[in-house]
N, C-alpha and C positions, 0 to 999 in steps of 0.2 A: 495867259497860258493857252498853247495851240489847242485847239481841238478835232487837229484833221489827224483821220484815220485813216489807216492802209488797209485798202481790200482784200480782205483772204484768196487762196488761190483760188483759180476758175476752174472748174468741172475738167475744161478741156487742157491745162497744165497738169492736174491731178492726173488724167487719162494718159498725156504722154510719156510721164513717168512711170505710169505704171506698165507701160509699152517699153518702156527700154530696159525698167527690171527685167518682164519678162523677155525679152529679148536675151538679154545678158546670161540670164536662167538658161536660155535656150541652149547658147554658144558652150556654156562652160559640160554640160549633161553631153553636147554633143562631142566635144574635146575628150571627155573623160571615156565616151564608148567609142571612139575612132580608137583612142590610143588603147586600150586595154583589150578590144576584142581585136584591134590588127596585131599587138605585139604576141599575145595569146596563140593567134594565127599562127604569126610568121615564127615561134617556137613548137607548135601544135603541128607543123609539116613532118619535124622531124618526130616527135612522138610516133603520128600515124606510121611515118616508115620504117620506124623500129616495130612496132606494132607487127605491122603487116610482113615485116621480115621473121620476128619470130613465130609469129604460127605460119609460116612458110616452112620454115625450117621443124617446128613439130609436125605439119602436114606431111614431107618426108621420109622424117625418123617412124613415124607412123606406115605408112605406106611397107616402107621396110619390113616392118617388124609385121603389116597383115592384118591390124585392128587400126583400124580409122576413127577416134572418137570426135565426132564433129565437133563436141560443144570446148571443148582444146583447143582445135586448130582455131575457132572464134573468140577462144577467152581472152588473148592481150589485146583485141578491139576495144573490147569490154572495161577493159580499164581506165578509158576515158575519164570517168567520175575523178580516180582520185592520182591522176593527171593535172587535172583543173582543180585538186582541192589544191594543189602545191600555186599553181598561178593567182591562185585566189587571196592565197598567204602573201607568195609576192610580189603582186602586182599597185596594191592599193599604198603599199609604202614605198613601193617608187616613187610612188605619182604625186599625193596626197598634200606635201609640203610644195611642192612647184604647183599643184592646182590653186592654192589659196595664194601663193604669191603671185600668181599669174591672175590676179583678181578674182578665180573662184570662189566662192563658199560650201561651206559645207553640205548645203542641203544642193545643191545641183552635181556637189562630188556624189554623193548618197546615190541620187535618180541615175548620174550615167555610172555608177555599177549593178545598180539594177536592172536597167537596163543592160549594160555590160553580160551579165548572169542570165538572160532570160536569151539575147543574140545568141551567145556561146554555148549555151546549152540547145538549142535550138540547131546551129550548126554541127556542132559534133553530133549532137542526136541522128541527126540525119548522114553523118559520113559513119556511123556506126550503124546505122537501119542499113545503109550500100554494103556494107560489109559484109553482114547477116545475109544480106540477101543474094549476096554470089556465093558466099560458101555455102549456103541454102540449094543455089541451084547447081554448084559442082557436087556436093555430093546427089542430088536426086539425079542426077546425070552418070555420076560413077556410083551409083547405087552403094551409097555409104550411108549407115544408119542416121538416122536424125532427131531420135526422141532422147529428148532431156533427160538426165539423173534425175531430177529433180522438178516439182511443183513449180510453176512459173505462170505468169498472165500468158505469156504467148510461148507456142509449142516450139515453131521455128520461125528462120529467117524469111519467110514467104509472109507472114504476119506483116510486111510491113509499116502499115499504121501502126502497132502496139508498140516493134521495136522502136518507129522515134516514138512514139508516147515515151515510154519506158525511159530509154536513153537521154530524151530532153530533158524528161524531169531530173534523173538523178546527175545529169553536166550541170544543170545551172542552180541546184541546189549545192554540192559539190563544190562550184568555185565560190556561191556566197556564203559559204559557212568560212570557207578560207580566208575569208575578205574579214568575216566577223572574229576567224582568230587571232588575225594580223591586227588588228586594227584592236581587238582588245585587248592583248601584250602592250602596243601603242599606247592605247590611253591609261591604262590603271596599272604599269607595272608587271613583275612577275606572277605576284601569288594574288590578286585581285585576278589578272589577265586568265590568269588559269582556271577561274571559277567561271568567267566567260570562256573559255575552248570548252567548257566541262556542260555547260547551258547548252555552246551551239550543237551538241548530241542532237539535242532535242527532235529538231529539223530534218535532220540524218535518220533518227530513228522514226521518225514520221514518214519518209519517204519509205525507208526498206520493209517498213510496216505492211505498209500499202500497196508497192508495187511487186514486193517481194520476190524482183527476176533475177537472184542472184544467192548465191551462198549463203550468205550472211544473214542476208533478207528474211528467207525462207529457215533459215535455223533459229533465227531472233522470231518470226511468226510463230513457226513450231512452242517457241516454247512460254508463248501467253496463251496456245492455244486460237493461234487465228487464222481461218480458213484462207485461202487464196480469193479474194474479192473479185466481183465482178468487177468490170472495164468502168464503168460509172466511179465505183466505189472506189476507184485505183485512180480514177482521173483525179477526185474529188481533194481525194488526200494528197496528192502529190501536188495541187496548187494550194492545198494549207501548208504541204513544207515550203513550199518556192515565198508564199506569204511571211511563214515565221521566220527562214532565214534572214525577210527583207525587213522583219521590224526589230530583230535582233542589228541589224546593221546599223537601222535608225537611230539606236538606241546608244551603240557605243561611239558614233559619228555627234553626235547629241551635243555639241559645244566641246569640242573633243579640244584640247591643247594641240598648239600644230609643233612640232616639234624644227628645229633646227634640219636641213636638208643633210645635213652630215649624218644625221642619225639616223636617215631614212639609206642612207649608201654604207652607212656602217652597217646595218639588218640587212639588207639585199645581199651585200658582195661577200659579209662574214668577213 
């Protein structure tokens, strides 16, 4: 009977495999945030220009009429957020089934839309802080009012640190709650799916809590009774929703079934 033995692997085979994982890792996270924050982009052109046409056109009908309210002629800016909650819906079930067939896996799909979410909110935040901040400086130039209805972290569009604060957090919390409704329809179904879209509140109500620069925000503070937070307190919260949306995602991405790519073009195109 033989008694020769085959040497386990060497340190340095173990090391290069685990160099090409990570490698592989790297390609697939960056495949998933090229495509999802350029196609986001190159739909996000026209958003901004409807945007910017319609408080254009309230900027005039205003003028007209004698009363200029600034925070109008800036609200379809503002609407970024749920903008991106729509791309967030669907963008991951385009992708999703061609990621894993194209050798992805799941957890490097997960990181490039986390990534994805944190890029895209981070840029819109900031073409939404430019925003603020020339209609900020056309009305202080055409001496049109500039205080808020309403309690908010920041007054006006000259803040502009607060507004991208403000606006980063609530784009890339925004398109990853989207990400986590698509993707929960995806994997459990309709009335499972639903108890996740009903969970990722959560996150949303986390951010409007906190940052409260917005209608909604400030009505839902209102009515627990919570003050408008300092900037610390506003940051603090707003990286716990950017955090829960991203373990809610983890969660439903989780050994997720990959569906047939028909299915993912039947959901997108309707």
């Amino acid at each position: 009977m033989s008694t020769e033995t085959h040497p386990a692997p060497s340190a340095d085979r173990a090391a290069e495999r685990a160099a090409l994982v990570a490698a592989a890792h790297r390609r697939g996270v960056r495949a998933t945030a090229e495509y999802a924050v350029g196609a986001t982009w190159v739909i996000g052109l026209w958003f901004w220009v409807i945007a910017l046409l319609i408080g254009g056109i309230i900027l005039f009908v205003m003028q007209r009429a004698g009363d200029v309210e600034i925070t109008a002629v800036g609200g379809p800016a503002e609407s970024a957020p749920y903008f991106l909650l729509v791309m967030g819906i669907v963008m991951p079930l385009a992708m999703i089934a061609l990621h894993v067939a194209a050798g992805g896996t799941r957890r490097s799909f997960l990181h490039g839309l986390v990534v994805s979410g944190v890029v895209i909110g981070a840029t819109f935040g900031l073409a939404a802080a430019a925003v603020a901040w020339v209609t900020w400086w056309a009305a202080d130039r055409y001496g049109w009012p500039t205080e808020p209805e309403i309690d908010r972290l920041y007054t006006d569009g000259s803040q502009l640190g607060l507004v991208f604060l403000v606006q980063s957090v609530f784009c890339a919390v925004y398109f990853l709650v989207g990400a986590v409704v698509a993707l929960g329809y995806y994997r459990a179904g309709f009335w499972r799916g639903t108890g996740v879209a009903l969970l990722s509140l959560v996150p949303l109500a986390v951010a409007e809590l906190t940052l409260q620069s917005g209608w909604f925000g400030r009505a839902l503070a209102s009515a627990v009774g919570l003050p408008v937070l300092p900037v610390w307190g506003a940051a603090l919260g707003g990286l716990a929703a950017v955090a829960l949306a991203a373990l809610l995602l983890r969660a439903v991405l989780r050994d997720v079934a990959i569906r047939p790519v028909e299915f993912a073009r039947s959901v997108t195109t309707g």
